[in-house]
C-alpha positions as CSV (number, residue, x, y, z in Angstrom):
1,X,-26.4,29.0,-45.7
2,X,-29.4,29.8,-44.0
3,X,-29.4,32.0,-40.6
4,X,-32.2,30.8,-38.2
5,X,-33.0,31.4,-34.6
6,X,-31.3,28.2,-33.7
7,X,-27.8,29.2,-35.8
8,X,-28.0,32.6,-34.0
9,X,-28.3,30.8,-30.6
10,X,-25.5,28.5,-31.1
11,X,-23.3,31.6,-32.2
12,X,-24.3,33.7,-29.0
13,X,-23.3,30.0,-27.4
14,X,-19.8,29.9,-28.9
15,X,-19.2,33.2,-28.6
16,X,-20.0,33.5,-25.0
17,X,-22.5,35.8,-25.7
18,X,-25.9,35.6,-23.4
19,X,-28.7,36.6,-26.1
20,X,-32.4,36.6,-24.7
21,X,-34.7,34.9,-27.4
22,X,-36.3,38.9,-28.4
23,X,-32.4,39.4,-29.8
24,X,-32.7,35.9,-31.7
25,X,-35.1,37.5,-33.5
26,X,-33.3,40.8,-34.2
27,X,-30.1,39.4,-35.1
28,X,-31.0,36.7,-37.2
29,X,-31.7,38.8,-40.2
30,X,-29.1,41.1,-40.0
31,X,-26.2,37.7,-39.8
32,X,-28.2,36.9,-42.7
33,X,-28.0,39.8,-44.8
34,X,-23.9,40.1,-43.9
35,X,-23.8,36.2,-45.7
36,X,-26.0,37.7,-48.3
37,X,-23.2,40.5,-49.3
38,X,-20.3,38.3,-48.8
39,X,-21.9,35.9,-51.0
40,X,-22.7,38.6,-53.4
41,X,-18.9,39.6,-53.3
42,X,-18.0,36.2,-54.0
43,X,-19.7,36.8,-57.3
44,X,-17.3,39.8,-58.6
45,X,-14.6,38.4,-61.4
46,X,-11.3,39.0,-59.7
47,X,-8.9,37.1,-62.6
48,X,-5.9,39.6,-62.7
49,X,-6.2,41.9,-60.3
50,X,-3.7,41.8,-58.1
51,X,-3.9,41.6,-54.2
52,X,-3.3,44.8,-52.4
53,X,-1.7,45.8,-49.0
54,X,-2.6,49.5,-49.4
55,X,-4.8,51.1,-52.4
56,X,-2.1,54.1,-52.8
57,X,1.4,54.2,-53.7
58,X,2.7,55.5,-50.8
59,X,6.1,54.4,-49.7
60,X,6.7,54.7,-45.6
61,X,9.9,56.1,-44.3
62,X,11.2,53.2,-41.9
63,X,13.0,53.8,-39.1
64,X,15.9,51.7,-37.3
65,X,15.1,48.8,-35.1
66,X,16.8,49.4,-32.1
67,X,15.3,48.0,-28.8
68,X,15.0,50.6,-26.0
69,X,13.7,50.9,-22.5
70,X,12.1,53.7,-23.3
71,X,14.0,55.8,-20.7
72,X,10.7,55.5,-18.3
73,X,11.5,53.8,-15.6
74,X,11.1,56.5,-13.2
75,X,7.3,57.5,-14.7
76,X,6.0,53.9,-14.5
77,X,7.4,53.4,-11.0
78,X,5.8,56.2,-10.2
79,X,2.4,53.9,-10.4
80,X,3.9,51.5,-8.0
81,X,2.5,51.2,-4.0
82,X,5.7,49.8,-3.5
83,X,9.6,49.4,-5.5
84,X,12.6,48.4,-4.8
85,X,15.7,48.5,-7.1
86,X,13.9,49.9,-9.6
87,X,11.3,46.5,-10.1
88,X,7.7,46.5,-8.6
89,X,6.6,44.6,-5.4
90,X,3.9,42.6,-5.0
91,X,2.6,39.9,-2.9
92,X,3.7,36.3,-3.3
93,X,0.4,34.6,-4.3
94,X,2.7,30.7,-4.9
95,X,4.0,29.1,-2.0
């Protein structure tokens, strides 16, 4: 796959991403040369090696999973203009 001016622009386009037609230029080699190495990586004989989730051997101590409030109700409030009962007031924006 090629990257041209017009690919970059559509990307910017889907991306929501306001590119002025100077960056166009800028960009459009360097998308180009990221397809070039993942192409090239597509290349590399991979029969038998097995898929990772980490490249050492370490095994992580787990804790338990035990939901908590964190014991913070206080702190956070703290950020509140306004509370009442321990629960934040706001405006009523739905009628």
């Amino acid at each position: 796959m090629s990257i041209d001016k017009t690919t970059v622009s559509k990307i910017a386009s889907l991306a929501r991403i306001k590119v002025t037609d100077q960056d166009l230029d800028y960009y459009a080699p360097q998308l180009q040369n990221i397809l070039d190495w993942a192409d090239q990586l597509q290349e590399v004989d991979t029969t038998g090696v097995e898929p990772l989730a980490n490249v050492s051997e370490i095994a992580l101590t787990l804790r338990e999973d035990k939901v908590t409030d964190g014991n913070i109700q206080p702190d956070i409030l703290k950020n509140a203009p306004e509370s009442v009962e321990g629960f934040f007031v706001v405006t009523k924006i739905v009628e």
